[in-house]
N, C-alpha and C positions, 0 to 999 in steps of 0.2 A: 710390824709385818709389812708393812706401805713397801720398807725400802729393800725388804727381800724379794717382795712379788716381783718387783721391777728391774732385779739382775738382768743382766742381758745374758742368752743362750749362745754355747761354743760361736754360733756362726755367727752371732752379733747384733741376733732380732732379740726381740721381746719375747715371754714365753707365753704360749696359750693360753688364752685368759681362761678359755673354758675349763685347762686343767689347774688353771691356779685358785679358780673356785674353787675344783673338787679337792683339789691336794690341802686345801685351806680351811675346808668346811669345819670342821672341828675346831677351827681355831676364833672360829666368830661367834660372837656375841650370837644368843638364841633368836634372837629380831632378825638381824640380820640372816642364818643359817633361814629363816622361809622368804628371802629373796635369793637366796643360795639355791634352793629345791624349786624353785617356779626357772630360775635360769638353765639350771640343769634340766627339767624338765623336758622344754621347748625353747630351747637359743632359738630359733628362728623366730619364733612369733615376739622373744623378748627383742629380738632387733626393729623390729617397726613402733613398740611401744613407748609409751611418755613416761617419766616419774611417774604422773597419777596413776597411769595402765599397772606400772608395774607394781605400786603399791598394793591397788585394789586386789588385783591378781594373786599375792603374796601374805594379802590381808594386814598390814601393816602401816606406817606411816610417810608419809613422803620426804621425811627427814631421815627416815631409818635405809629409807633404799639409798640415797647421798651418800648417809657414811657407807653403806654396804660397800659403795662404787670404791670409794678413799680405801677401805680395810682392805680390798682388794690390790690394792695399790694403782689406783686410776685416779688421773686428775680431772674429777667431777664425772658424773651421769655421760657427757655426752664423749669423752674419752674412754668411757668405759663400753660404749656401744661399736666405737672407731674401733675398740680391741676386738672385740667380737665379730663384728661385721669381718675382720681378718683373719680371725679363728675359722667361721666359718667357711669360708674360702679356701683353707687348706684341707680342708674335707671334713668326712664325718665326725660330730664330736663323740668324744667317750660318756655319753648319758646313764649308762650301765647303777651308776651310785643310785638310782633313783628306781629300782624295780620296785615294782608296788605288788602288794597281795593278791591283786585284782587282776597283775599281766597274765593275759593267756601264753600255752606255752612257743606260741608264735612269738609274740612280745619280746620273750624273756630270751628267743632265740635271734631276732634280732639286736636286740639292747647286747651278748654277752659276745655276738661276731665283735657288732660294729667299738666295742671296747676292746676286745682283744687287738684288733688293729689298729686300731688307736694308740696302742700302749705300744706296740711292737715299732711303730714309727716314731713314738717318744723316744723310746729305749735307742733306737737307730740314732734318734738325730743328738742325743746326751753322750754316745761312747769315744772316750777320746781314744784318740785317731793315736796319738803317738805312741800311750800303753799299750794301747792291742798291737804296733809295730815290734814295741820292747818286749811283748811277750812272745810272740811269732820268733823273734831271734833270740828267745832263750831256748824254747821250747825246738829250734831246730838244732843248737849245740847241744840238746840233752842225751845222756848216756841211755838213760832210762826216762819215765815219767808214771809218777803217782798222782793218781786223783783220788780225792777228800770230801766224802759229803755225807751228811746225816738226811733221814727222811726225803722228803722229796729231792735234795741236793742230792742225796744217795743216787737217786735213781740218773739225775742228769752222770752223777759222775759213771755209771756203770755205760750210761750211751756214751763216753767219752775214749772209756776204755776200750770197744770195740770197734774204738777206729783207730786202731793202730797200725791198720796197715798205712794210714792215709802221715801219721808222727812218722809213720819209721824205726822206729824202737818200742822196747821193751813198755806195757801200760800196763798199771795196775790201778785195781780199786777195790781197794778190802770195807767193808762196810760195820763189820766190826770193831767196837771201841778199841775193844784191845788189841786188836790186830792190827790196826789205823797206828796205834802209838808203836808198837812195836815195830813196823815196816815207817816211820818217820823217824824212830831212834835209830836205824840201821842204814837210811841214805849218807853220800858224802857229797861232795861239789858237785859232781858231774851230775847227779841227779835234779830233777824238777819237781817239786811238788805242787800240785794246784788244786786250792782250796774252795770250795763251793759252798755259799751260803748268801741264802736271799737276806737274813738280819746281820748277819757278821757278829753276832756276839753268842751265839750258842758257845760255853764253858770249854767245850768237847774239842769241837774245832780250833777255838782258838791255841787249847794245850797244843794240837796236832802238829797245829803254823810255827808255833814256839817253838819245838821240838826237832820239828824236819827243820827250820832255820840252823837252830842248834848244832846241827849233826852237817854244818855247811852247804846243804841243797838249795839251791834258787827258789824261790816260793813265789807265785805267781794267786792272787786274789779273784775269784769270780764272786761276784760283791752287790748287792742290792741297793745299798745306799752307803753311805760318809760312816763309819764303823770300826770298834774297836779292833777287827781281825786286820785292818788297814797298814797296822802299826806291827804287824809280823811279815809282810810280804815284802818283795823287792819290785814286783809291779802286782799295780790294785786296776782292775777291769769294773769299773760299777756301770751293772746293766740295771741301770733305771728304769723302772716300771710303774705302772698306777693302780699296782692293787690296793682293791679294797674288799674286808673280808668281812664285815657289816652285816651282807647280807648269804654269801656263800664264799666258800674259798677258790678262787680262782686257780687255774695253771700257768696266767700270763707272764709269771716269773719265773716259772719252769721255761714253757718255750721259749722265751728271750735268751735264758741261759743256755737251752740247747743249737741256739740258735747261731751265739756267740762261738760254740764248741765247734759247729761246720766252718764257720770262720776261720776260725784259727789249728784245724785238721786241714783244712784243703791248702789254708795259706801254706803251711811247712809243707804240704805235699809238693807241690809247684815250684818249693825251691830246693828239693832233691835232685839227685844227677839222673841224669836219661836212664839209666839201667833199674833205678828205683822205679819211675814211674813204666818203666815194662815190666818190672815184676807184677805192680798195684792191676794194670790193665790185663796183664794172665789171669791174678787172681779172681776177678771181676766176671773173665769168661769162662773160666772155669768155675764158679758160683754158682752162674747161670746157667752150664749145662746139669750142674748137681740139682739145681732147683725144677728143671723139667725134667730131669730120671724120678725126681721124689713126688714130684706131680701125676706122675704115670699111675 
C-alpha cells in the first residue's frame, strides 16, 4: 500500500493524504482504521497533536498510530502531519465518511456539501486533459452520437442527449436493454457511441461498448475508475470521485459525470462554424420567449 499512496498526481504533487486515508480505510488493519476515524474526524485538531494525543484520542497504542502514519504511505508521524498540514491548506477536507447517528440534520448537511466539493475538485484535478481533447474531436467529427447508460448512468445519459443542440447532431439515448443493443448493432464509423458508467463492469454496458465497437463506431468511455468497459473504448474519460456508499448513496458521481457532459457539449459547440452558433443563440431566445408565454 506504502508505495501506491505515494504516486504522484497528473500535476506532480502528492495526493491528499486526507483522501488517501479515506480511499484506504478499508484497507487497514482494524487498529489502525480507529486512527483512520479520529483523523477523519477532526484533521485540524489531529494537526497540533503528538503520537501520545493521538493514540489516547483513537484509543489505541503509540505504535499502532506509527504504522498507521507508514500504511498510509508517510515516512514516520511527523511526515504524515507535513501531509496534512498541506491537505488542509487546499481546503475543506471530504470528512463526510465519518457521519455518526448522532449528526443533526445541520451536521449531515454540512458533512454531505463540504464532500461533495471535495470530490468534484478530486474529479477536476484527476481528468486527463489529453482524453477529454480526443474525445472533443471525435465527438465534433460525428455523424450522429448515442449515449449509453443504465440506472443512474441512464439518467446522466438522457441530460446528454438533450444537449444536442450544443453536439450539433443527431443524439440519442435509448435506456432500454434491448433497444441500447439494437441501436449499437446498427451504428457505422461515422457514429459515436458514449458509454456511461460509474463501475465500468455492469454485463449490459460492456456487451453495448462491444457491440457499437463492432459495428465500427468510435466509442468514447465516461468511466469511474480503471475498468473492464476500458478495454472496448477508443477514449476512456475516468471522472474519479470519492464515493462512499457505507453510509447513504451519494450523487457525487452523477454530478461529476454530468458535469464532464457540459464540458464536452459546450467544448464541440465552440468549435462549430458561426452559422451553427446563430442557430444555438435563436434557439436559446426563442426558449425563452416560449418559457414566459407558458409562464403567463
Amino acid at each position: 500500500m506504502q508505495r501506491e499512496t505515494r504516486t504522484e498526481n497528473q500535476n506532480g504533487s502528492m495526493p491528499n493524504i486526507i483522501e488517501v486515508v479515506r480511499t484506504s480505510f478499508h484497507d487497514l488493519r482494524k487498529s489502525d482504521r480507529k486512527v483512520a476515524e479520529a483523523v477523519l474526524a477532526d484533521p485540524r485538531r489531529i494537526l497540533n497533536a503528538t503520537v501520545a494525543e493521538l493514540a489516547a484520542l483513537a484509543e489505541v497504542s503509540q505504535p499502532t498510530v506509527i504504522r498507521f502514519a507508514a500504511a498510509v504511505g508517510c515516512a514516520g508521524f511527523p511526515d504524515f502531519k507535513l501531509r496534512l498540514a498541506q491537505a488542509l491548506a487546499l481546503g475543506t477536507p471530504a470528512t463526510h465518511s465519518v457521519l455518526l447517528d448522532t449528526d443533526t440534520p445541520e451536521a449531515v448537511t454540512e458533512k454531505i456539501f463540504d464532500y461533495t466539493m471535495t470530490s468534484l475538485d478530486w474529479a477536476r484535478n484527476h481528468l486527463d486533459r489529453k482524453a477529454l481533447n480526443d474525445a472533443i474531436d471525435i465527438l465534433t467529427a460525428a455523424r450522429s452520437i448515442e449515449f449509453f447508460g443504465f440506472g443512474a448512468s441512464g439518467i446522466v445519459a438522457r441530460d446528454a442527449q438533450q444537449k444536442f443542440p450544443l453536439f450539433g447532431v443527431p443524439c440519442g439515448a435509448q435506456l432500454d436493454s434491448h433497444q441500447q443493443f439494437m441501436v449499437a448493432s446498427m451504428m457505422d464509423p461515422a457514429d459515436v457511441a458514449v458509454v456511461i458508467s460509474n463501475t465500468g463492469s455492469t454485463q449490459s454496458i460492456l456487451r453495448v461498448a462491444q457491440t457499437a465497437r463492432g459495428s465500427g463506431a468510435k466509442v468514447i468511455g465516461l468511466i469511474g475508475s480503471d475498468s473492464p468497459l476500458m478495454h472496448y473504448c477508443d477514449v476512456s474519460l475516468l471522472v474519479r470521485t470519492l464515493d462512499n456508499t457505507n453510509m447513504y448513496t451519494p450523487t457525487t458521481s452523477r454530478i461529476a459525470a454530468l458535469v464532464v457532459i457540459d464540458i464536452l457539449s459546450t467544448s464541440v459547440a465552440l468549435r462549430r462554424d458561426p452559422e451553427h452558433k446563430k442557430q444555438v443563440a435563436s434557439m436559446k431566445r426563442r426558449l425563452q420567449e416560449f418559457r414566459g408565454i407558458d409562464a403567463v
